[in-house]
N, C-alpha and C positions, 0 to 999 in steps of 0.2 A: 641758135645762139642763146647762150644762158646771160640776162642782163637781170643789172642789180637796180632798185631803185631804193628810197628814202624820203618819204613823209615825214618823218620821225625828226624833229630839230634836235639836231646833235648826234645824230647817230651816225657811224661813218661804219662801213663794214672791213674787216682788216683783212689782206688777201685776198679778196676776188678772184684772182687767177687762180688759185691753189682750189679754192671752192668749184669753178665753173670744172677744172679738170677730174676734179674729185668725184662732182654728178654726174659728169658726162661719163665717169669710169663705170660709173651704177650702175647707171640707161643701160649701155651695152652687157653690162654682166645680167640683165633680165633679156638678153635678146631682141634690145629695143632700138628705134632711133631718135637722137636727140634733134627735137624741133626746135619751136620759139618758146622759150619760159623765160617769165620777168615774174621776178620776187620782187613785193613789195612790201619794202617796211614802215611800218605806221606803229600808234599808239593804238590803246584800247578803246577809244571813242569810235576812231575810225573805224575798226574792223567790229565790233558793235553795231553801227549805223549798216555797215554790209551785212553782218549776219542777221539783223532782223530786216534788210530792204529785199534780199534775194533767198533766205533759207528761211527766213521764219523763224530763227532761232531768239530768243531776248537774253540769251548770253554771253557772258567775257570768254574766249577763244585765244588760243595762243596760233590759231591758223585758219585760212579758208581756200582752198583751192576750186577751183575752173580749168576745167581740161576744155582744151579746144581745138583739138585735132581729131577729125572726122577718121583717121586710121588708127586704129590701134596700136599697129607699130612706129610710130612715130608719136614722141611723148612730148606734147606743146601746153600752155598752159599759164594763167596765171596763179599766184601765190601769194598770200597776205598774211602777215606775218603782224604778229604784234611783241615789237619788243619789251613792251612793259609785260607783258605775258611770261617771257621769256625768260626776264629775269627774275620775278615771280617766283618762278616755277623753279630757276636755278636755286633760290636762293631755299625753298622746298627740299629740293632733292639735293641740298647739298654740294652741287657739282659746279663749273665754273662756267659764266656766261656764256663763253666759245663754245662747251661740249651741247651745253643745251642746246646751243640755236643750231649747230651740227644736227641736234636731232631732229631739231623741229623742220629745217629745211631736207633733208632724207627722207621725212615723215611725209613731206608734199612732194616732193618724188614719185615716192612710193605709191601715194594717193593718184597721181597725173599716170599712173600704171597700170591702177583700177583696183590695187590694195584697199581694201574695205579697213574700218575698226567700227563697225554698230555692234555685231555683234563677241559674244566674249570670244569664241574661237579665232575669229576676226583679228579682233586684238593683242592676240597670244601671236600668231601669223606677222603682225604688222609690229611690233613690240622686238621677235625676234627678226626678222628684214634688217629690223633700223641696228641693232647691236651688230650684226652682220657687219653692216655698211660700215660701220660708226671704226669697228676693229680694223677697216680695211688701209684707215686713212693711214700716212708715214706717223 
């Protein structure tokens, strides 16, 4: 089951449904199965405090994911998501808050896959996946 959560005061996600069947079409086009994933949307404090308590990282993040499925083919997993990241970054690349956070949740997918981005090939790899995914939706 893909469920949505919100930390984020005021933030309400439009479509759900359209979303949960949109990833679930993903999973399976890598040959996967969809387990437990909860997206959670928060601000940047939040996923901050997670990225320097569990990665060590002291950066703003527009994402963190935890896979936590012991089989590879089954994609479970949490997802943290920072919408002020999100729109940040839309309003960066010019594009509209929906396309972004489409990417950004594809991006943790992807990641819940075992899609790397450290290094550059990495992210040429993971960059095209998500344009892939991104084009597939109606």
């Amino acid at each position: 089951m893909i469920n949505f959560n919100s930390l984020k005061e005021g933030f309400v996600l439009s479509n759900p449904e359209y979303l949960r069947t949109w990833l679930k079409a993903v999973i399976e086009s890598e040959k996967k199965k969809q387990g437990d994933i909860q997206f959670v949307f928060c601000d940047d404090d939040y996923l901050l405090t997670i990225n320097r308590d569990y990665l060590n990282h002291d950066t703003l993040t527009d994402i963190v994911t935890f896979p936590t499925s012991n089989d590879t083919s089954v994609i479970s997993g949490e997802i943290y998501i920072s919408v002020d990241r999100v729109t940040e970054n839309a309003n960066i690349e010019n594009v509209i808050f929906v396309a972004e956070l489409s990417r950004v949740m594809v991006h943790g997918v992807l990641h819940l896959m075992g899609y790397k981005d450290h290094q550059n090939g990495e992210k040429i790899q993971m960059r095209s996946k998500e344009d892939y995914y991104l084009n597939l939706q109606p």
